[in-house]
TIMI-2910 file (N, C-alpha, C, CB; in pm, 1 decimal, decimal comma, always signed):
<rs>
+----------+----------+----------+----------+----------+----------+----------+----------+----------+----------+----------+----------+------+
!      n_x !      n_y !      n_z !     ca_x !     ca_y !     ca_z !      c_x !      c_y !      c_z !     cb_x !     cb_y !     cb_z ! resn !
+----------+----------+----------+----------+----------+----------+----------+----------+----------+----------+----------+----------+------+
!  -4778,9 !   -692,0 ! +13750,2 !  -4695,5 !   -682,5 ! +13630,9 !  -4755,4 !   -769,6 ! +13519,7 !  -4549,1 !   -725,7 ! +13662,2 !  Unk !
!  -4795,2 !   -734,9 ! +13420,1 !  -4846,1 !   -773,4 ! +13269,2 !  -4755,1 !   -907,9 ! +13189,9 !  -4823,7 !   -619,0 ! +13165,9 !  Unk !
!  -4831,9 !  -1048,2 ! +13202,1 !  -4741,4 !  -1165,1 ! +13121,6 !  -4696,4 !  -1146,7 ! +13028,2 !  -4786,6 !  -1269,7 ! +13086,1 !  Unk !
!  -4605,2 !  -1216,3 ! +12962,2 !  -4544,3 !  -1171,7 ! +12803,8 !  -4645,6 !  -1291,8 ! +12716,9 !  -4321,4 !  -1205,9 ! +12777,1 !  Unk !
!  -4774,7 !  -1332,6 ! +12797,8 !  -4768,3 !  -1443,3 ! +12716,2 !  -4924,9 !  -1385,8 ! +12690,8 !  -4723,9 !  -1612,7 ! +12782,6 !  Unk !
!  -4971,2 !  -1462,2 ! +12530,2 !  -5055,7 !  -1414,0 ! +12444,9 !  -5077,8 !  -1338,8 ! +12339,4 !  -5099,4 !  -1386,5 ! +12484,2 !  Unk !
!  -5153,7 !  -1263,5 ! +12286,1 !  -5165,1 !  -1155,0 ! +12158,1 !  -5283,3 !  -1047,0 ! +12181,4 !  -5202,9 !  -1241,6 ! +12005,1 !  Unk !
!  -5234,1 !   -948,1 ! +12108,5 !  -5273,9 !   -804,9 ! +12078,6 !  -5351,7 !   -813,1 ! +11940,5 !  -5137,8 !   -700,6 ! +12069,4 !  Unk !
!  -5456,4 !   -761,3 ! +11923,1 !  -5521,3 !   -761,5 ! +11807,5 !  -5477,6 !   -594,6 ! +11745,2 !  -5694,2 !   -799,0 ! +11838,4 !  Unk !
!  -5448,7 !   -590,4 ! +11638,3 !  -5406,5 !   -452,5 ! +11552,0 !  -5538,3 !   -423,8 ! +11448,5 !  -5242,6 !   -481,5 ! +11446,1 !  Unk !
!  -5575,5 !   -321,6 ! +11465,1 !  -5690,9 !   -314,2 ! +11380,6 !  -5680,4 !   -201,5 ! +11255,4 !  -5812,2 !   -281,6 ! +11476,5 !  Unk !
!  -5657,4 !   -186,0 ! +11154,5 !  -5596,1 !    -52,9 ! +11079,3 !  -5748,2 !    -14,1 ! +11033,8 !  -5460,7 !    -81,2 ! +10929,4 !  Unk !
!  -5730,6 !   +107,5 ! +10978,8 !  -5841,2 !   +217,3 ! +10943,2 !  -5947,4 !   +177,0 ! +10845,8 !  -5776,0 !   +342,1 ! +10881,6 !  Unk !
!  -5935,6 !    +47,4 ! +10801,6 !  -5977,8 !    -21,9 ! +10693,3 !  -6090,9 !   -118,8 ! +10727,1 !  -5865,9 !    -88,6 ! +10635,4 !  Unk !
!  -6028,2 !   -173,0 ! +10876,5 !  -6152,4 !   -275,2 ! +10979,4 !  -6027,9 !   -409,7 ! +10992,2 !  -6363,2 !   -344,4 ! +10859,5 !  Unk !
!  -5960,3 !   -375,7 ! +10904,0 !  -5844,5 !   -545,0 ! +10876,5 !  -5758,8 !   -543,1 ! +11014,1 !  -5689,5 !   -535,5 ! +10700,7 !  Unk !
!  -5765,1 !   -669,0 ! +11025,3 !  -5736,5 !   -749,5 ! +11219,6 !  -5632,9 !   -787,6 ! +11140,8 !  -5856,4 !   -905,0 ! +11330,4 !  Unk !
!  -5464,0 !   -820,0 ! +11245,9 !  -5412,2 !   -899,3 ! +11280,2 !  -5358,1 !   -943,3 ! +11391,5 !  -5369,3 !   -897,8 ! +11227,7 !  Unk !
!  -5283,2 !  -1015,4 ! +11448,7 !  -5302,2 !  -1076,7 ! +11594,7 !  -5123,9 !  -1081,9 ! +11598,1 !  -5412,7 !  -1260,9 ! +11611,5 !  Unk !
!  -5107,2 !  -1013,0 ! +11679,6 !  -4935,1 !  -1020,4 ! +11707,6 !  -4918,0 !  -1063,3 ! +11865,5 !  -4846,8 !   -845,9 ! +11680,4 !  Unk !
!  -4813,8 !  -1106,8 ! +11887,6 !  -4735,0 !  -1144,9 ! +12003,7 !  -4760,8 !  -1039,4 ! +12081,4 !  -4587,7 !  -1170,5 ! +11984,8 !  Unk !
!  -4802,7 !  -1066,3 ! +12196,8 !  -4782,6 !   -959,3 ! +12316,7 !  -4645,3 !   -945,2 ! +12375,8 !  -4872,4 !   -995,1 ! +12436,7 !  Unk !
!  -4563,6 !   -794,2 ! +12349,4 !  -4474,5 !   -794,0 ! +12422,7 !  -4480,9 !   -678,7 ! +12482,2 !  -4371,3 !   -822,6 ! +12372,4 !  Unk !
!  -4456,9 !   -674,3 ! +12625,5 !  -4498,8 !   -563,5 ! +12719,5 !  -4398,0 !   -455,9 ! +12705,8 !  -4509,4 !   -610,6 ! +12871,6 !  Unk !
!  -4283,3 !   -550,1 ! +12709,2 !  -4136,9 !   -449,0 ! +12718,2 !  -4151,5 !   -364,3 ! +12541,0 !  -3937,2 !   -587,7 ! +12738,2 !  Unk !
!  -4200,3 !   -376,2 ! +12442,6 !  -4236,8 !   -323,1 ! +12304,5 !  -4286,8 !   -172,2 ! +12307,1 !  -4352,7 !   -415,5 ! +12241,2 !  Unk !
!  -4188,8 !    -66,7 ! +12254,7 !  -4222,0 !    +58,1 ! +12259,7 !  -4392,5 !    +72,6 ! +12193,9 !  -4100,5 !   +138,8 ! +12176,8 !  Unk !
!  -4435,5 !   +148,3 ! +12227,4 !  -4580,4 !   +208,8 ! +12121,4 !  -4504,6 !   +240,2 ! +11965,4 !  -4668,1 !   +404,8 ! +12198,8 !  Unk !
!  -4422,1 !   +285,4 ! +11951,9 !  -4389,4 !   +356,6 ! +11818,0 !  -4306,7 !   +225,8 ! +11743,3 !  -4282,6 !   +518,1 ! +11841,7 !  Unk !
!  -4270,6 !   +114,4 ! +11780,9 !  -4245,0 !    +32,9 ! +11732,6 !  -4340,9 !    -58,7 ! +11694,6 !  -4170,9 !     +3,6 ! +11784,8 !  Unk !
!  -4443,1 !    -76,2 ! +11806,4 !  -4576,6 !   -182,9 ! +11778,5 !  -4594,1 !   -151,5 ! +11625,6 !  -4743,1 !   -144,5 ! +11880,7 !  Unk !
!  -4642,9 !    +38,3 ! +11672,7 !  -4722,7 !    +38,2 ! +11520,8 !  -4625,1 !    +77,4 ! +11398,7 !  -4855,7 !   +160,1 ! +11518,6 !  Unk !
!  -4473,7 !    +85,6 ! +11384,1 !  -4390,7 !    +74,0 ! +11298,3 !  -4436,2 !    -56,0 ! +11220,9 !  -4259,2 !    +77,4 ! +11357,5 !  Unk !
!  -4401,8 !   -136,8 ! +11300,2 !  -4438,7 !   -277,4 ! +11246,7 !  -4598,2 !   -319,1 ! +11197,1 !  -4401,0 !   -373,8 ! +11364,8 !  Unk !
!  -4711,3 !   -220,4 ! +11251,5 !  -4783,7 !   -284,2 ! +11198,8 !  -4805,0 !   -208,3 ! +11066,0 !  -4886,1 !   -312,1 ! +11280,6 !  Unk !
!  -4806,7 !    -65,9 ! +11060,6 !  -4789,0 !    -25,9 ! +10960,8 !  -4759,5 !   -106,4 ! +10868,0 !  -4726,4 !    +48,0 ! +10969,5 !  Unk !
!  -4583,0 !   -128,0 ! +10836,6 !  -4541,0 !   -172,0 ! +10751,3 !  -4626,4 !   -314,1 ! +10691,3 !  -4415,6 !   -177,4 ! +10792,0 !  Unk !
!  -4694,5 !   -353,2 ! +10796,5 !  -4747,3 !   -525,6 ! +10776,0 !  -4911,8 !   -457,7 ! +10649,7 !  -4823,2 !   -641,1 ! +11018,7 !  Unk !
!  -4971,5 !   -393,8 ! +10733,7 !  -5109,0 !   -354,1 ! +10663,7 !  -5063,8 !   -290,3 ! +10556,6 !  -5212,7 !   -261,8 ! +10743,3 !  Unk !
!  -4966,1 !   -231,0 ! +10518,3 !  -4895,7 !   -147,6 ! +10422,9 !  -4896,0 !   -287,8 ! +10272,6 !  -4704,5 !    -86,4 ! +10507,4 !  Unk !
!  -4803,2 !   -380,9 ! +10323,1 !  -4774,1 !   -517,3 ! +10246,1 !  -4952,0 !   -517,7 ! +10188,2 !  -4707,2 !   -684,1 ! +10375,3 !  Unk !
!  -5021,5 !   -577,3 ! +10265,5 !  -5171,0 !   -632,8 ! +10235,2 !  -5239,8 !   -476,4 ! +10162,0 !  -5269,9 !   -697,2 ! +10416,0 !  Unk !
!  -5198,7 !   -372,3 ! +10156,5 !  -5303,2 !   -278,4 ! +10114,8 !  -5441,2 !   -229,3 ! +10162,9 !  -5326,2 !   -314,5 ! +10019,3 !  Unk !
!  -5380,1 !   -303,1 ! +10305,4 !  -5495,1 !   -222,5 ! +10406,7 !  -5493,2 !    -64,7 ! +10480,8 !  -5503,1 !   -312,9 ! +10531,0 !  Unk !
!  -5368,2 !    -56,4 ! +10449,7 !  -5329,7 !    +92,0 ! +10452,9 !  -5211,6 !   +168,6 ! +10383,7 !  -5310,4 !   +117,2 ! +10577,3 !  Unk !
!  -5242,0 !   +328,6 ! +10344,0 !  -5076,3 !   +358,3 ! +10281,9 !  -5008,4 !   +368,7 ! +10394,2 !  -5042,0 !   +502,6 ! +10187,5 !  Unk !
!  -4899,1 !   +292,9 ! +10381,2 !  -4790,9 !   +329,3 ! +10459,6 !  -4698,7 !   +451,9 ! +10464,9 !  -4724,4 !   +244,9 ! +10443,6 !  Unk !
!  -4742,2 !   +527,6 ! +10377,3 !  -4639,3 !   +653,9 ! +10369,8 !  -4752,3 !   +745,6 ! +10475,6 !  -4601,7 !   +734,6 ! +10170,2 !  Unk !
!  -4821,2 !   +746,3 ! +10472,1 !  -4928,1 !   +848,8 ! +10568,1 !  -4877,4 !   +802,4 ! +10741,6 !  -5145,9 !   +795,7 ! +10530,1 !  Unk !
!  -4907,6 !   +948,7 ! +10812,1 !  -4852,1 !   +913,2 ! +10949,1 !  -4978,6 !   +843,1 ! +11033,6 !  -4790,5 !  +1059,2 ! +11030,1 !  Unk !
!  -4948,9 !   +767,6 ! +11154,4 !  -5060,7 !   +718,0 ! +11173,0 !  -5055,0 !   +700,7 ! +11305,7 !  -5090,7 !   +612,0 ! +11099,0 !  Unk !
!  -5123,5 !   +686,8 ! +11435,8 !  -5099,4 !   +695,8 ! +11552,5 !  -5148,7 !   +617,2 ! +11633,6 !  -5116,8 !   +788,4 ! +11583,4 !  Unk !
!  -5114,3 !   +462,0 ! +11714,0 !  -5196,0 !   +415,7 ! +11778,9 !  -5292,1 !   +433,1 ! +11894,1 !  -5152,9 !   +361,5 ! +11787,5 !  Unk !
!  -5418,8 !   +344,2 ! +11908,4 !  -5494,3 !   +401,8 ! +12046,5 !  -5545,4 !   +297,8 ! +12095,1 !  -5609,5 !   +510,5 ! +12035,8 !  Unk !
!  -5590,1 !   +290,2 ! +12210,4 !  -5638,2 !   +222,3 ! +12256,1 !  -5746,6 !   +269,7 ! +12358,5 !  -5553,8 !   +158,4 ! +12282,8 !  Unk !
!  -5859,5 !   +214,8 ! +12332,8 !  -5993,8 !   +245,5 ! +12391,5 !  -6022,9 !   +376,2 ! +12356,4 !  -6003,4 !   +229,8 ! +12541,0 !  Unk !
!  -5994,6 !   +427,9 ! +12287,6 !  -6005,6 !   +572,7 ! +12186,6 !  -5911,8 !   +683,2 ! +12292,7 !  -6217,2 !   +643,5 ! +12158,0 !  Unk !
!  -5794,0 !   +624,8 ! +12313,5 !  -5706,1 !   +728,7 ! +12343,7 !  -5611,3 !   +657,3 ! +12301,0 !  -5694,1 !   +787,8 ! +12478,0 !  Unk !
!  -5498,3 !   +786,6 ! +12238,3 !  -5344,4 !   +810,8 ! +12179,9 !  -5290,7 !   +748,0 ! +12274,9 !  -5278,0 !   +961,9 ! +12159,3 !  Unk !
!  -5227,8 !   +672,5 ! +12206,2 !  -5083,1 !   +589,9 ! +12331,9 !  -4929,2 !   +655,2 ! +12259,7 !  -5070,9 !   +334,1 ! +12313,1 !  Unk !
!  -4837,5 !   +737,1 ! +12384,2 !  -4745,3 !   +835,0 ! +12327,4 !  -4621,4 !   +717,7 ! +12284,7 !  -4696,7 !   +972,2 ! +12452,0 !  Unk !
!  -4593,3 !   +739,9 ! +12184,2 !  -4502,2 !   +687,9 ! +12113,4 !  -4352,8 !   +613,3 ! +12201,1 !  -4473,8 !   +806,9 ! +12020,0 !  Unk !
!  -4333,2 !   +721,2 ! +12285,3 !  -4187,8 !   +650,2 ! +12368,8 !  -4186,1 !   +582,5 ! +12515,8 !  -4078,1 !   +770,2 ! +12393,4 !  Unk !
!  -4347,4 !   +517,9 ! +12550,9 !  -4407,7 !   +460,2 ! +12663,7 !  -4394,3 !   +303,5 ! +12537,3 !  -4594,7 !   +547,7 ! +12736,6 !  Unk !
!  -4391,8 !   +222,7 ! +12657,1 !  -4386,2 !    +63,5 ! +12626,6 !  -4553,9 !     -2,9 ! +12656,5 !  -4252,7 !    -20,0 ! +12750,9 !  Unk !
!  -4552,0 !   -118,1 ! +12548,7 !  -4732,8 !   -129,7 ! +12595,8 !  -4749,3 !   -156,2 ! +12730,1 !  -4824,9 !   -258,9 ! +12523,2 !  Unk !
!  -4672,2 !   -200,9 ! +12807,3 !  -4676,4 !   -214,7 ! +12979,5 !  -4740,6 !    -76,7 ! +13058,1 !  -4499,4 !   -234,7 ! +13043,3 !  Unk !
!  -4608,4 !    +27,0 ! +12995,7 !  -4658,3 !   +131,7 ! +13089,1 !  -4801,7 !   +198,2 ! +13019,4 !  -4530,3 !   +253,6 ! +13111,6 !  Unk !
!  -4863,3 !   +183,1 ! +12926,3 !  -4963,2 !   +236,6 ! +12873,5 !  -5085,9 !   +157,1 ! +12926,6 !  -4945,7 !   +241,3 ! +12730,4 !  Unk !
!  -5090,7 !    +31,5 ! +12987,4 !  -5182,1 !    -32,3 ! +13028,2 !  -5233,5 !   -156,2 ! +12934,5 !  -5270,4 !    +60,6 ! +13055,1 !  Unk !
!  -5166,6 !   -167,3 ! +12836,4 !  -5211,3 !   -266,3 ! +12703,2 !  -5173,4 !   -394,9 ! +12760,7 !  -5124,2 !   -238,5 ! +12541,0 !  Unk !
!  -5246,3 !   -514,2 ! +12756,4 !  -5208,9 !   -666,5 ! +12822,4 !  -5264,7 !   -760,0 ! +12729,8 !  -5275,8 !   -701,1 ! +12979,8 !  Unk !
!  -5237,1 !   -860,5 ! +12756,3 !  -5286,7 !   -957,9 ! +12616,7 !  -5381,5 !   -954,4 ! +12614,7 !  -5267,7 !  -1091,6 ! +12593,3 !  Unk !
!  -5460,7 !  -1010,6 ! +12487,3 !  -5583,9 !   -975,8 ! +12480,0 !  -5638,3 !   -807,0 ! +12388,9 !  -5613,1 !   -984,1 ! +12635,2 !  Unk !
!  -5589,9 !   -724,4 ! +12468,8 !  -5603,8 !   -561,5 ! +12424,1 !  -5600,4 !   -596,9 ! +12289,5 !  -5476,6 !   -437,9 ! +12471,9 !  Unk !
!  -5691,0 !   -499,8 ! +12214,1 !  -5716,3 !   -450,6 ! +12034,3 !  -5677,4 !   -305,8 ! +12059,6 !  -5910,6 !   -464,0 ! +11950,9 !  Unk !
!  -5613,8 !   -310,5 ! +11970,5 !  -5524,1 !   -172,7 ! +11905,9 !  -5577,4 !    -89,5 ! +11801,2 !  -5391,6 !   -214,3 ! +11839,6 !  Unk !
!  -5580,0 !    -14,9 ! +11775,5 !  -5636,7 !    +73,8 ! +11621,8 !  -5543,0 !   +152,4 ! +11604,7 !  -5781,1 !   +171,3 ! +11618,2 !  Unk !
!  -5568,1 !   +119,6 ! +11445,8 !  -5423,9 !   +273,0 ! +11395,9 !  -5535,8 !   +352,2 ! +11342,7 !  -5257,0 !   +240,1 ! +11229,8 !  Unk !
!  -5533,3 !   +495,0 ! +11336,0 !  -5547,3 !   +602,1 ! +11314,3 !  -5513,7 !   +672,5 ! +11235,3 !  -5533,1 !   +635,6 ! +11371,5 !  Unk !
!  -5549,4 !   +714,6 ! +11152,3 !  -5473,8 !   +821,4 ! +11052,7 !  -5421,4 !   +974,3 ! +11152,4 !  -5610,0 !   +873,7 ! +10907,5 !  Unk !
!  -5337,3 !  +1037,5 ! +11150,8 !  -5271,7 !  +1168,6 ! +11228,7 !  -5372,4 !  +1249,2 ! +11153,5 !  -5086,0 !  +1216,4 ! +11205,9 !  Unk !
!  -5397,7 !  +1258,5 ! +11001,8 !  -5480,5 !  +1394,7 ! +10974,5 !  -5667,3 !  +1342,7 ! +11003,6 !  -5441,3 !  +1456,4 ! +10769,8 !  Unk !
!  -5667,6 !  +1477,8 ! +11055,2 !  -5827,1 !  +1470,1 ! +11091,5 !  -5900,1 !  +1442,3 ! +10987,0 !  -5888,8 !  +1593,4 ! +11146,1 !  Unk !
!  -5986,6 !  +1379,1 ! +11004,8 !  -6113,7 !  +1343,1 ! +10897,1 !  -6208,8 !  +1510,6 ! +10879,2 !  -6243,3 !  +1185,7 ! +10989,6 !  Unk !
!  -6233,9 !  +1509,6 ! +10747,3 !  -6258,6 !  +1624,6 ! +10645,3 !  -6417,6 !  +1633,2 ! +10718,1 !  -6240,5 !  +1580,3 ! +10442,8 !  Unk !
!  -6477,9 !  +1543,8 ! +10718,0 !  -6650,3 !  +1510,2 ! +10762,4 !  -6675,9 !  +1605,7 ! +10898,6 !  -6682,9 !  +1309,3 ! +10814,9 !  Unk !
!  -6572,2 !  +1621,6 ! +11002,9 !  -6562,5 !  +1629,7 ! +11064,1 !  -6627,8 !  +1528,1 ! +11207,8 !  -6564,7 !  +1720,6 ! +11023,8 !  Unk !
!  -6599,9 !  +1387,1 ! +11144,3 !  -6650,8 !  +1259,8 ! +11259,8 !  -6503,8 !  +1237,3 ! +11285,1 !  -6755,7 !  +1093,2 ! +11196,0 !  Unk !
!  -6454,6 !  +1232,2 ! +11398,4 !  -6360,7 !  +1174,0 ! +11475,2 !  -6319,6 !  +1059,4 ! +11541,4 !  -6358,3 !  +1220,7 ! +11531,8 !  Unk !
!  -6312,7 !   +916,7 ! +11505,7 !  -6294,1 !   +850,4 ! +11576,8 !  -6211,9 !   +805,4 ! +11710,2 !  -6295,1 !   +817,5 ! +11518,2 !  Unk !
+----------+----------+----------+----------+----------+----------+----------+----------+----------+----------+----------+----------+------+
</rs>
């Protein structure tokens, strides 16, 4: 079972890090509610665009907790933009 103790690195589409509290019991769709809104503040991302977290370049589904997704302290996060890139490179 995954400690509550330590931090998650959030990485938005921009390259901009911040370091939040690890909480296991924390839905996916809340993590990145919140980080949204945070990179949103700084102008590291629009916040009105939808955006989807991942980890190790897979989608983590929105109504799983970072526990059951496998995320533990330490883990870096990336938000994603939902619409595909035009270039057609996919991260």
């Amino acid at each position: 079972m995954a400690t509550e103790h330590g931090e998650i690195t959030l990485v938005a589409p921009n390259g901009a890090q911040r370091q939040e509290k690890y909480r296991p019991h924390d839905k996916v769709v809340k993590v990145l509610g919140h980080a949204v809104k945070e990179f949103g503040k700084e102008g590291a991302l629009d916040p009105d665009k939808d955006y989807v977290l991942t980890f190790g370049g897979t989608k983590l589904e929105d109504g799983q907790t970072l526990e059951q997704v496998g995320v533990e302290p330490g883990a870096t996060l990336h938000i994603r933009s939902k619409k595909k890139p035009q270039d057609g490179y996919a991260s």
